[in-house]
N, C-alpha and C positions, 0 to 999 in steps of 0.2 A: 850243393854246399851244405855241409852239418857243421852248424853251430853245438859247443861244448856250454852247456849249462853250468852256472857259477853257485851252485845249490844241491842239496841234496833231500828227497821227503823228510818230514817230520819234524819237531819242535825246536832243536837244538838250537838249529839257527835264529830263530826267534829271538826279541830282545828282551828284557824282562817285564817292559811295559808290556810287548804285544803279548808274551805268557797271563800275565793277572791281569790284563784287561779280558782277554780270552776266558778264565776261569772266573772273570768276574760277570762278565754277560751270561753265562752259561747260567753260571749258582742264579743271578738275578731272572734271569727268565724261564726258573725251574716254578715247579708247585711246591718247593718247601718254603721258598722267598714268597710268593703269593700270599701261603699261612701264614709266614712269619708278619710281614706287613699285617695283615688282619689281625693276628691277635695282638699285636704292639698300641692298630688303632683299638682295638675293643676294650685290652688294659689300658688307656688312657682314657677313656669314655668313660670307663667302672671308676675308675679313679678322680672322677669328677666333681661325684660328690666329696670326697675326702677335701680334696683343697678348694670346695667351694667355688667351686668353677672361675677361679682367678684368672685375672691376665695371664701371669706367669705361667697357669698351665696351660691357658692356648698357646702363649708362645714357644713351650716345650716341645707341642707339635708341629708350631709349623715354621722354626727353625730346622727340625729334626726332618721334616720332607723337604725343605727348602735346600736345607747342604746334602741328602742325597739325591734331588733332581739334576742339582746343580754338580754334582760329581758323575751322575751314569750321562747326564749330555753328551760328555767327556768320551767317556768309553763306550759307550755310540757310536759315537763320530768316528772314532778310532778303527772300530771293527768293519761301520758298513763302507769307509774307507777301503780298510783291504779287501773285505768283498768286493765292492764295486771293481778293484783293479784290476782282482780275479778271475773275476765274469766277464771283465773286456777285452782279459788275454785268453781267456780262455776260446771267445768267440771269436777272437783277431785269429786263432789256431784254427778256428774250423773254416774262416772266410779264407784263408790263404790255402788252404790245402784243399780245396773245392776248385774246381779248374773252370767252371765258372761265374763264381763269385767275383764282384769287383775287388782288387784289392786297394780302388781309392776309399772303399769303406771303413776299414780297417782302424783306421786312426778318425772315425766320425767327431768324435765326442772332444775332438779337438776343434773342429769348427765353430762359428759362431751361430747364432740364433736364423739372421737371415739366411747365410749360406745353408743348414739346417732346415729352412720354409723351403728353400729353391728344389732343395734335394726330396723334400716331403712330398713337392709338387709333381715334380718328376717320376717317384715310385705310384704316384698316384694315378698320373696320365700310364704309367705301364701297366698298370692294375684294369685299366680300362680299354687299353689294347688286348689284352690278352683275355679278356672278358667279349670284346668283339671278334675273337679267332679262335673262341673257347675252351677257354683255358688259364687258370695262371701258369702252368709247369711251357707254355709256348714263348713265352718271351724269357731270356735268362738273366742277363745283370746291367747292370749301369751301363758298362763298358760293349757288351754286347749289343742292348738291346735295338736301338734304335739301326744297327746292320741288318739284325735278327729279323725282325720288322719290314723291312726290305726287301729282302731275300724272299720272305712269307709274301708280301704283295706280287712281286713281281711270278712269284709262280702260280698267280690264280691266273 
């Protein structure tokens, strides 16, 4: 079955937030925003003496990092958002097209915490079978393994 994709590469599609949140992460996590920030704190240091180190000028500073902490939160969350969703379809594309990966994995990250222990426990017990038959690449997937495993005993 091929599924027809409702998209196409590149920006267009984008909405305007995800555009300037994009080029607002970027410019923010470059080395000109770095300088910028430093020299902003070192002209406000220099500037100290001038206004006598008043209230009013600390709180010019830490209103001035408090409204942009409080706005890059924002476009943070925003981007490691679509990363996050990117990298989960990205790896859901490589779990389902591997013939034998589980594809109850696929949607993990929809589980809960304990379902999530039960599953840790399980890769864990298979980590230690395949560590007693030498090997990880001897046992294959959730769905497989515990056949897999079988089949391996039963022909010693």
């Amino acid at each position: 079955m091929t599924v027809s994709l409702p998209f196409h590469r590149g920006s267009k599609y984008l909405s305007p937030f995800e555009r300037f949140a994009a080029r607002a992460i970027a410019a923010a996590g470059g080395s000109r925003a770095f300088g910028t920030a430093c020299a902003v704190v070192v002209a406000w240091a220099l500037s100290g003496p001038f206004f006598g180190f008043s209230q009013t000028w600390q709180i010019v500073i830490n209103t001035g990092t408090t409204i942009v902490t409080f706005l890059m939160v924002f476009l943070l969350q925003q981007t490691q958002n679509k990363d996050s969703i990117a990298i989960h379809l990205k790896l859901n594309e490589l779990l389902a097209s591997h013939q034998y990966a589980s594809n109850h994995v696929i949607a993990i990250e929809e589980l809960n915490e304990e379902e999530l222990t039960v599953l840790r426990k399980f890769y864990a017990h298979l980590a230690e079978l395949a560590d007693k038959e030498g090997g990880v690449k001897r046992t294959h997937s959730l769905d497989e393994a515990a056949q897999a495993h079988s089949r391996k005993r039963d022909r010693r």
